[in-house]
VEXLUMLUM-658874 format. One line per field, with one value per residue (C-alpha): residue number from 1; residue in one letter; chain; x, y, z. Coordinates in pm, whole numbers. Last residue first. Layout:
BEGIN
num <- c(NUM,...)
residu <- c(A,...)
chaine <- c(A,...)
xx <- c(X,...)
yy <- c(Y,...)
zz <- c(Z,...)
END
This chain:
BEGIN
num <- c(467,466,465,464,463,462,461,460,459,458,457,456,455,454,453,452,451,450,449,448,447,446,445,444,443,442,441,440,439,438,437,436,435,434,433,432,431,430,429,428,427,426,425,424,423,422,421,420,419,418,417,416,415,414,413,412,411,410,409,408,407,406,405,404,403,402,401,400,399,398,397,396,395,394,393,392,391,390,389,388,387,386,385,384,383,382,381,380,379,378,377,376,375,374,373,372,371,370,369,368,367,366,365,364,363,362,361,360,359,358,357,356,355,354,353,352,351,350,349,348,347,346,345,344,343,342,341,340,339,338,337,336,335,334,333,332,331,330,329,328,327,326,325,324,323,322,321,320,319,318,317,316,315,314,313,312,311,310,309,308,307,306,305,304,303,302,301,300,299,298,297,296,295,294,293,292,291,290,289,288,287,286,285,284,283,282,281,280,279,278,277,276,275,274,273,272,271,270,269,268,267,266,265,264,263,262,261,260,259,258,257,256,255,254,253,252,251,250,249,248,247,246,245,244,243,242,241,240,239,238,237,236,235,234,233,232,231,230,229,228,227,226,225,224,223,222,221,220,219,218,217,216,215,214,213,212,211,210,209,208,207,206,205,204,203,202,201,200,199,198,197,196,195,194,193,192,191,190,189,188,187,186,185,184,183,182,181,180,179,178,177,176,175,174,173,172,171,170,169,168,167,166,165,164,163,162,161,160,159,158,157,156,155,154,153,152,151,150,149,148,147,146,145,144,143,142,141,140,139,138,137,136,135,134,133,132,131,130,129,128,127,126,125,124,123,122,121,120,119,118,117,116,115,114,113,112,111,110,109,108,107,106,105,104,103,102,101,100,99,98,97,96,95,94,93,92,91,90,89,88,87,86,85,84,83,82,81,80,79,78,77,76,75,74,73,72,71,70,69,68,67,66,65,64,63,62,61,60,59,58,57,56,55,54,53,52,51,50,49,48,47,46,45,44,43,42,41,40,39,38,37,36,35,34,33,32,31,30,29,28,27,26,25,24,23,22,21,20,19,18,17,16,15,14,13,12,11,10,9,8,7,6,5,4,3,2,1)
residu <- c(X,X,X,X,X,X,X,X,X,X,X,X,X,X,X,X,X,X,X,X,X,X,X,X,X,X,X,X,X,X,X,X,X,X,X,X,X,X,X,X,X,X,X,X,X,X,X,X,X,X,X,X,X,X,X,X,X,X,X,X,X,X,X,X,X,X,X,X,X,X,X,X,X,X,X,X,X,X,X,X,X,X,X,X,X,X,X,X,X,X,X,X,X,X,X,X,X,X,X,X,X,X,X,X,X,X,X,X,X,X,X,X,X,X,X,X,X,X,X,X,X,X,X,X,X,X,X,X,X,X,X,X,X,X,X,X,X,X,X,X,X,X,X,X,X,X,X,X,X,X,X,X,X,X,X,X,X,X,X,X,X,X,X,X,X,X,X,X,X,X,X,X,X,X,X,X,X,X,X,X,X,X,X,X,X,X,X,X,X,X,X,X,X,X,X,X,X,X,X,X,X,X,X,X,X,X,X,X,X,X,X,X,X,X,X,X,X,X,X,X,X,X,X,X,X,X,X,X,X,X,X,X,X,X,X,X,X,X,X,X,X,X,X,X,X,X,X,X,X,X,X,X,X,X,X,X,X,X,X,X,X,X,X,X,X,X,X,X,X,X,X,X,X,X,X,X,X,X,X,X,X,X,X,X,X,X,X,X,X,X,X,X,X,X,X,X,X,X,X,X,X,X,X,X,X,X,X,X,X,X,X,X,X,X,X,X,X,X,X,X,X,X,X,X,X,X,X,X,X,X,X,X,X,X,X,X,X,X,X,X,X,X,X,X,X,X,X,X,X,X,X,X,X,X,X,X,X,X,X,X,X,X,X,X,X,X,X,X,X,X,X,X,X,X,X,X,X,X,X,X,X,X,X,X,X,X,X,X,X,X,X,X,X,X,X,X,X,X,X,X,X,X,X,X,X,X,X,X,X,X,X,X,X,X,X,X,X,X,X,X,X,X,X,X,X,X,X,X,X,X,X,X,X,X,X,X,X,X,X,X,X,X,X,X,X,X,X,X,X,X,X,X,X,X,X,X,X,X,X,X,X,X,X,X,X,X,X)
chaine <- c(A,A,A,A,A,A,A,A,A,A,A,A,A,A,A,A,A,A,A,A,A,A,A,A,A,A,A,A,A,A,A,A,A,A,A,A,A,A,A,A,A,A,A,A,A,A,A,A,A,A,A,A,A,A,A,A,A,A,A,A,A,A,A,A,A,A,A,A,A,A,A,A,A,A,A,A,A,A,A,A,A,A,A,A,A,A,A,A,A,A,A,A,A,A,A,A,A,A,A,A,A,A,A,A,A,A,A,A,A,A,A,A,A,A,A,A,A,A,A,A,A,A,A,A,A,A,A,A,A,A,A,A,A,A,A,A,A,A,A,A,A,A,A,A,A,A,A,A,A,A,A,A,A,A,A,A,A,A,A,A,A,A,A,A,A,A,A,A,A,A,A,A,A,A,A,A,A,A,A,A,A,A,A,A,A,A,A,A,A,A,A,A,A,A,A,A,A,A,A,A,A,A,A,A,A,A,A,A,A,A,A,A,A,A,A,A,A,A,A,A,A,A,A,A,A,A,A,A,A,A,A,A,A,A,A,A,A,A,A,A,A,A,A,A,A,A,A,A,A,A,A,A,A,A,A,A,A,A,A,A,A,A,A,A,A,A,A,A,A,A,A,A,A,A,A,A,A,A,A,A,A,A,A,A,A,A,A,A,A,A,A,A,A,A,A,A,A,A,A,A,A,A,A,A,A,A,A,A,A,A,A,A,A,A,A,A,A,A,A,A,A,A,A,A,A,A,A,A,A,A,A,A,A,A,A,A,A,A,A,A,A,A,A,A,A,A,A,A,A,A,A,A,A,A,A,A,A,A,A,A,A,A,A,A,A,A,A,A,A,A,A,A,A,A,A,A,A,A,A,A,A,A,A,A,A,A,A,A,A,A,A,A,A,A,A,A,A,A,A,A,A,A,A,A,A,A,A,A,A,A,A,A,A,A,A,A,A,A,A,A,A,A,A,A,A,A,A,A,A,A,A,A,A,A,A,A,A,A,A,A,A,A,A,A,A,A,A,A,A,A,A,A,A,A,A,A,A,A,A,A,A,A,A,A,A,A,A)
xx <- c(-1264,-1151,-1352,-1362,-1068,-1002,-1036,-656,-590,-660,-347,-274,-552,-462,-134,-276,-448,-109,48,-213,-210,167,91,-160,35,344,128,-37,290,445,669,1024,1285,1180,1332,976,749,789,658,843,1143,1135,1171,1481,1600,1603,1348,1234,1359,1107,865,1053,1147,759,664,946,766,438,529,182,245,-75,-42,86,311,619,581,464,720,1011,839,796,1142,1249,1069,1241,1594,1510,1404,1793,1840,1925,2009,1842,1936,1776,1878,2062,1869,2081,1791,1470,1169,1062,709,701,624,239,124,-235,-431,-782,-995,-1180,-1148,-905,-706,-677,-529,-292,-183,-105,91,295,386,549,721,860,964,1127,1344,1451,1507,1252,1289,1010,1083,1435,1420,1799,1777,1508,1396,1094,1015,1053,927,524,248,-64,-345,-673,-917,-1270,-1449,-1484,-1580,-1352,-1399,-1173,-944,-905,-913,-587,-396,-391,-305,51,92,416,611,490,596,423,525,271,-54,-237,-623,-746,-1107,-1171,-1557,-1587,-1580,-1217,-989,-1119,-987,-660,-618,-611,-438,-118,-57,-5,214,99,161,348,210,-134,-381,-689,-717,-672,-396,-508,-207,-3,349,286,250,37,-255,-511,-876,-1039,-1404,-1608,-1950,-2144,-2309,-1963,-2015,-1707,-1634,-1556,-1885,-2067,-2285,-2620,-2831,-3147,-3268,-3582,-3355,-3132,-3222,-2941,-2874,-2553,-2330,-2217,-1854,-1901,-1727,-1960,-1828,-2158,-2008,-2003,-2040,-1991,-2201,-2002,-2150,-2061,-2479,-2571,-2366,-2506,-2879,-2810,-2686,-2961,-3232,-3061,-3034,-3420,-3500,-3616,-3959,-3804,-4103,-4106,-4498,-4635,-4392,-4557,-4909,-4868,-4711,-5008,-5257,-5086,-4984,-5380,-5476,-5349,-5725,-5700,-6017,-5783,-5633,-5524,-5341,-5214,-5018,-4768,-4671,-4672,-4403,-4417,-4150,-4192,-3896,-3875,-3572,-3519,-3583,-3996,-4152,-4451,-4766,-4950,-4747,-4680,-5023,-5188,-4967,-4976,-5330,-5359,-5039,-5236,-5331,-4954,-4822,-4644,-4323,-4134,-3887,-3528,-3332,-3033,-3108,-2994,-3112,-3416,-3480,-3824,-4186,-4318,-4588,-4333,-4437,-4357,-4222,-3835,-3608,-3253,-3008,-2629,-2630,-2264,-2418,-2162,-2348,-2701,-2770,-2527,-2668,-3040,-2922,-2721,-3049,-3287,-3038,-2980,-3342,-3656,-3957,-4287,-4095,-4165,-3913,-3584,-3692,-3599,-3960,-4179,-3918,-3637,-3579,-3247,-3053,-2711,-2791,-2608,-2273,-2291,-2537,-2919,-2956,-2683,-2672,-3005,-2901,-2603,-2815,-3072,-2816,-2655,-2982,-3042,-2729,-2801,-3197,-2971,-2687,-2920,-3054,-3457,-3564,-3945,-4007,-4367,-4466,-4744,-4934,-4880,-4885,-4652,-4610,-4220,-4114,-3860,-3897,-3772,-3829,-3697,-3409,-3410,-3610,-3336,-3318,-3359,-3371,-3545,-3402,-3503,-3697,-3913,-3572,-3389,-3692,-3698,-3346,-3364,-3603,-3415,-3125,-3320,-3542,-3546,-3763,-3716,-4111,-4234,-4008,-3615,-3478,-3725,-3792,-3751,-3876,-3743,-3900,-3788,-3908,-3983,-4354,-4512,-4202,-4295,-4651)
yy <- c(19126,19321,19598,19408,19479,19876,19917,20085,19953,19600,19610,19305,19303,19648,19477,19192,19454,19696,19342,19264,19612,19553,19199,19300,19625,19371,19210,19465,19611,19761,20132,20170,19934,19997,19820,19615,19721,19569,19273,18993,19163,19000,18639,18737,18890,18593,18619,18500,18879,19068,18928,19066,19396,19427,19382,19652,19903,19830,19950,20027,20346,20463,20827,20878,21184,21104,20714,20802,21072,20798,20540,20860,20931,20575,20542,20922,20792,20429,20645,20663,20275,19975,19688,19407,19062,18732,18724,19085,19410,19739,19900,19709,20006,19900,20092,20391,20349,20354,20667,20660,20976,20961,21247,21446,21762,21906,21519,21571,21886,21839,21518,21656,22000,21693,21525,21833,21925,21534,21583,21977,21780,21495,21736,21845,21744,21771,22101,22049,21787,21573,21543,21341,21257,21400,21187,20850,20941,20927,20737,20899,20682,20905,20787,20888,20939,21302,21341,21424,21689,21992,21675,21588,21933,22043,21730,21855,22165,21991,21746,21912,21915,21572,21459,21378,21260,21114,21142,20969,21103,20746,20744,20395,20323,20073,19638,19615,19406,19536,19921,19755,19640,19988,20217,19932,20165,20029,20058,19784,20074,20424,20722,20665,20890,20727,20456,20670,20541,20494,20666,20396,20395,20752,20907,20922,21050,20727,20846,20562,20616,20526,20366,20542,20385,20250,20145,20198,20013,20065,19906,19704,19914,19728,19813,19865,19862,20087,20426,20421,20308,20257,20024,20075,19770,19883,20001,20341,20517,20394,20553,20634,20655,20838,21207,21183,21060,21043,20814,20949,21040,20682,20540,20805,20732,20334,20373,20576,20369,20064,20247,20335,19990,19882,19777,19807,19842,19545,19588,19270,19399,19757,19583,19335,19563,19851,19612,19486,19832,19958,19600,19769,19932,20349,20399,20518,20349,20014,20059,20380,20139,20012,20423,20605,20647,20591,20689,20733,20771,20876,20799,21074,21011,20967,20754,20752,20811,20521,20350,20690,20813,20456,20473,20816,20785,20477,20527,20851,20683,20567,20940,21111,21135,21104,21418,21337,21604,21350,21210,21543,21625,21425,21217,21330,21186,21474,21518,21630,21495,21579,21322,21399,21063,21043,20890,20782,20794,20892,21181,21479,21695,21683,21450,21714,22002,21913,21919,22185,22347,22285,22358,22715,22772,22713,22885,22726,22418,22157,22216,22317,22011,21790,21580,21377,21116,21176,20833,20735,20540,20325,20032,19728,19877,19582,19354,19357,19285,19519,19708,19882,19943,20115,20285,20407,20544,20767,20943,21005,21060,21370,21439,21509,21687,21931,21985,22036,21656,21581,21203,21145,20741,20857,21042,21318,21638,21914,22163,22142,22133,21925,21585,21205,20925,20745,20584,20742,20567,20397,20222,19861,19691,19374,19034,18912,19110,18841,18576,18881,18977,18599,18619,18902,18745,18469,18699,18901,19200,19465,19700,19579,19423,19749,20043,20091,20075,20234,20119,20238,19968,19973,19746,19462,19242,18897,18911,18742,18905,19233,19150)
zz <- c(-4476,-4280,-4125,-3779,-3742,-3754,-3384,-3439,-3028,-3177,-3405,-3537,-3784,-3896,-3923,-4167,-4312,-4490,-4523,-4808,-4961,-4996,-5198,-5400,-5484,-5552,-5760,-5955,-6032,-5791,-5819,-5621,-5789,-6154,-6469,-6519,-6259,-5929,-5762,-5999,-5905,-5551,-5725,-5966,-5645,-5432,-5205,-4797,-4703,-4943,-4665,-4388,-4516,-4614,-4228,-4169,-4409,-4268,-3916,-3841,-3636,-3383,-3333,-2923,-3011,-2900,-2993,-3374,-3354,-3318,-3589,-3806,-3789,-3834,-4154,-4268,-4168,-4335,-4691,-4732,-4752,-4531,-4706,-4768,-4806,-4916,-5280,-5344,-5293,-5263,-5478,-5344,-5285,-4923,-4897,-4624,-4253,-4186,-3940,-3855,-3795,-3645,-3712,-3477,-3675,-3405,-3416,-3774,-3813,-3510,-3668,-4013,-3817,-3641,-3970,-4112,-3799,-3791,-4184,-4094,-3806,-4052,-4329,-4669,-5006,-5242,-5402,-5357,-5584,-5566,-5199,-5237,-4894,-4861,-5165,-5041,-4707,-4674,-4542,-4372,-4308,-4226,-3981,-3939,-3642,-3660,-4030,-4322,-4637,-4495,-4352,-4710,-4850,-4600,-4709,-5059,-4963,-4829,-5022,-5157,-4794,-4659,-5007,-5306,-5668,-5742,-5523,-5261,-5186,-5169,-5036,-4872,-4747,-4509,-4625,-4667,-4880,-5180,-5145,-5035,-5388,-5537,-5214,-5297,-5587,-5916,-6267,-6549,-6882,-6688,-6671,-6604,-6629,-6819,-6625,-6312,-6049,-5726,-5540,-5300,-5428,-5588,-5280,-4913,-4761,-4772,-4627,-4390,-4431,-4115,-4042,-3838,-3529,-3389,-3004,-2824,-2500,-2125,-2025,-2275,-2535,-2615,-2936,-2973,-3321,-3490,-3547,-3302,-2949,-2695,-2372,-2128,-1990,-1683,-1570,-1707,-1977,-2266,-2585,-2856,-3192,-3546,-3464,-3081,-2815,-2472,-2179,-1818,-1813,-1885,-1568,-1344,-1489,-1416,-1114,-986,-1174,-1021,-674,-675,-774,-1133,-1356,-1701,-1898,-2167,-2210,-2003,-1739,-1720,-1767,-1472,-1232,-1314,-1234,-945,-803,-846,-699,-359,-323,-245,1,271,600,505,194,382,615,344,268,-5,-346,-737,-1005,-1363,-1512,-1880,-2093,-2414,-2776,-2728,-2533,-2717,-2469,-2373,-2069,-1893,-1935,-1793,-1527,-1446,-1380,-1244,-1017,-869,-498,-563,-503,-801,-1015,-753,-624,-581,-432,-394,-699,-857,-1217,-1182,-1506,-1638,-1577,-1426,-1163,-917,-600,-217,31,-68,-166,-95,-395,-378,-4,181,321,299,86,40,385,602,418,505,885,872,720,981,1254,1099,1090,875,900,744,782,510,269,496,735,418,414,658,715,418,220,218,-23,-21,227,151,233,528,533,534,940,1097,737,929,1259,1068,794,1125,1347,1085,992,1364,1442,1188,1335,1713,1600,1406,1708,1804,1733,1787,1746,1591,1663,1854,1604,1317,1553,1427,1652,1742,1382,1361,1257,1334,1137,1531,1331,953,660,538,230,112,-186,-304,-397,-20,149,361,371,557,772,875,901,1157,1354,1394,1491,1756,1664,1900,1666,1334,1264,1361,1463,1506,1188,1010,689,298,79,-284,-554,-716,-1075,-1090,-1162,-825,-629,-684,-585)
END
């Protein structure tokens, strides 16, 4: 029946009864070929028990020793990998039950014997012989508990299938034994009927080990604010709203979009129409607004340093979400020497910059360092000399490193550009008489080096933002 709708099934077996016992090798690859895409688990050598009273037939194997039920369990998975292959067998079924569930009294021997498979079993699941009735995840697989018996698989079935699912996964899980289709009333079309409407419905129909897998892999997964990160090395499935969507292993998935918040001066503010200080004067934070498709919110300022933006930086994490990412660029005016206000060291700029990062990174924030604009004092055609704001670019380069913030060396990018100039040609980016501020082109042209190294930059995961 599995195999008439594609999907597998577990089947625990005994390695030493039925169509197993003393098999030679063609018998072996006939059981091979028989089981084929379907998963096996062991169902202990002997399916030993130990209560010394309990009558269940001939094939009952009394153990009294721990020793004795534990090369038991080992005997059977290496009989068993014999035929399936080796590591093929990662699930046990218990025969009867753990000993420390069904015996009335349980001893020491009992419970070495359920501590061996609980603890240092090397089975990713083991399967009890009683029923839960539920249709939740089990909290540990191996004290897994199906959902019920298959005489009940119309019941549960038809429950399962009806009900809405709901934001959580539901398992329902079915166990019995081949031979009881033969000894009770119970007719095996109940598995075929409820085969056919599971798959006609979309149900995944899945082995032990797959839902085992599947569960561990989900469980690694982190859901934050604005993302689901997969941690696992399988691809993971989510429902949000009415779409699924499918998170490959060791990957992000981005529900929310972000806002990328711009802390930085007057060479990127967004200057208001009807506060501008000087007629044509830009901020590459305007054009770089347009060349991305999330949400920009430009909190630079004139006249700011990592000193003086202080309280202003303090409202723009206060108003940020985890997940978002806030560009910080600063150093012309920390190092005006000229307005103490503004001016702050080397050492007190790096202190400055690591009390930004720490506010970020507790908010769940993502702080980006860019290098400050290339003003062009000391410019001559196809040169450029170093300048004072080079101590602060380099600073925040060297913390960048120390700190593990992502640096988008914009400054050097614009060195490069500026570079291919003469100076009549590089003036035609600044304002008229100014060698710091753009005009509209020069903030065109910054805003369009500030993406080309997001672009660059796959760690940033800003890419696919670009437009």
């Amino acid at each position: 029946m599995f195999n008439k709708y594609g999907v597998s099934g577990t089947f625990n077996l005994v390695s030493d009864q039925n169509l197993l016992q003393n098999a030679d090798e063609a018998r072996k690859a006939q059981v091979r070929e028989m089981y084929s895409g379907q998963e096996i688990a062991n169902h202990v050598k002997k399916h030993p028990h130990m209560d010394s009273t309990f009558v269940v037939g001939p094939q009952a194997i009394y153990v009294g020793t721990s020793a004795e039920f534990i090369k038991c369990i080992e005997d059977g998975k290496t009989e068993l990998e014999e035929i399936f292959g080796e590591g093929s067998i990662q699930g046990m079924a218990w025969p009867y039950n753990d000993p420390t569930v069904y015996l009335a009294n349980p001893d020491e021997e009992a419970q070495r014997v359920s501590d061996y498979v609980l603890n240092e079993s090397p089975y990713k699941y083991v399967r009890r012989s009683d029923s839960s009735g539920s249709f939740a995840l089990p909290e540990n697989f191996k004290e897994w508990k199906f959902t019920t018996h298959f005489k009940s698989i119309d019941t549960f079935g038809e429950q399962f299938l009806e009900e809405p699912s709901g934001d959580e996964l539901r398992l329902l899980s079915v166990w019995g034994h081949s031979y009881e289709f033969a000894n009770t009333s119970t007719p095996i079309s109940l598995i075929d009927d409820f085969l056919a409407d599971a798959v006609a419905q979309g149900v995944w129909v899945a082995t032990n080990v797959e839902v085992v897998d599947y569960v561990t892999a989900m469980r690694k997964a982190q859901i934050t604010d604005d993302s689901i990160i997969n941690n696992s090395d399988m691809e993971l499935y989510f429902v949000l709203g009415y779409n699924q969507v499918t998170v490959p292993a060791h990957s992000t998935y981005k529900y929310r979009t972000p806002t990328i918040y711009l802390a930085g001066d007057s060479t990127c503010e967004d200057y208001p129409e009807d506060d501008t200080p000087i007629p044509g004067i830009m901020g590459w934070g305007t054009k770089f607004i347009d060349k991305v498709t999330i949400p920009v919110d430009n909190r630079a300022k004139r006249n700011m340093s990592t000193v003086t933006f202080k309280d202003a930086y303090d409202n723009l994490i206060a108003d940020a979400k985890s997940g978002d990412y806030v560009f910080i660029q600063f150093g012309h005016n920390d190092s005006m020497t000229n307005r103490p206000e503004r001016y702050c060291t080397i050492e007190e700029f790096k202190e400055n910059l690591t009390g930004y990062v720490n506010k970020a990174e507790a908010k769940g924030v993502i702080p980006v360092f860019l290098t400050a604009t290339r003003g062009i004092y000391g410019f001559t055609d196809y040169t450029m000399q170093d300048d004072a704001v080079d101590l602060y670019r380099n600073a925040m380069k060297e913390l960048g490193a120390e700190l593990g913030v992502i640096t988008l060396d914009v400054a050097e990018a614009h060195r490069t550009f500026l570079k291919t100039l003469t100076k009549q040609e590089a003036l035609t980016y600044y304002l008229d008489g100014d060698v710091t501020h753009f005009n509209e082109k020069g903030a065109e042209l910054f805003a369009q080096i500030v993406v080309d190294e997001i672009k660059k930059n796959t760690e940033l995961g800003l890419g696919e933002y670009i437009k």
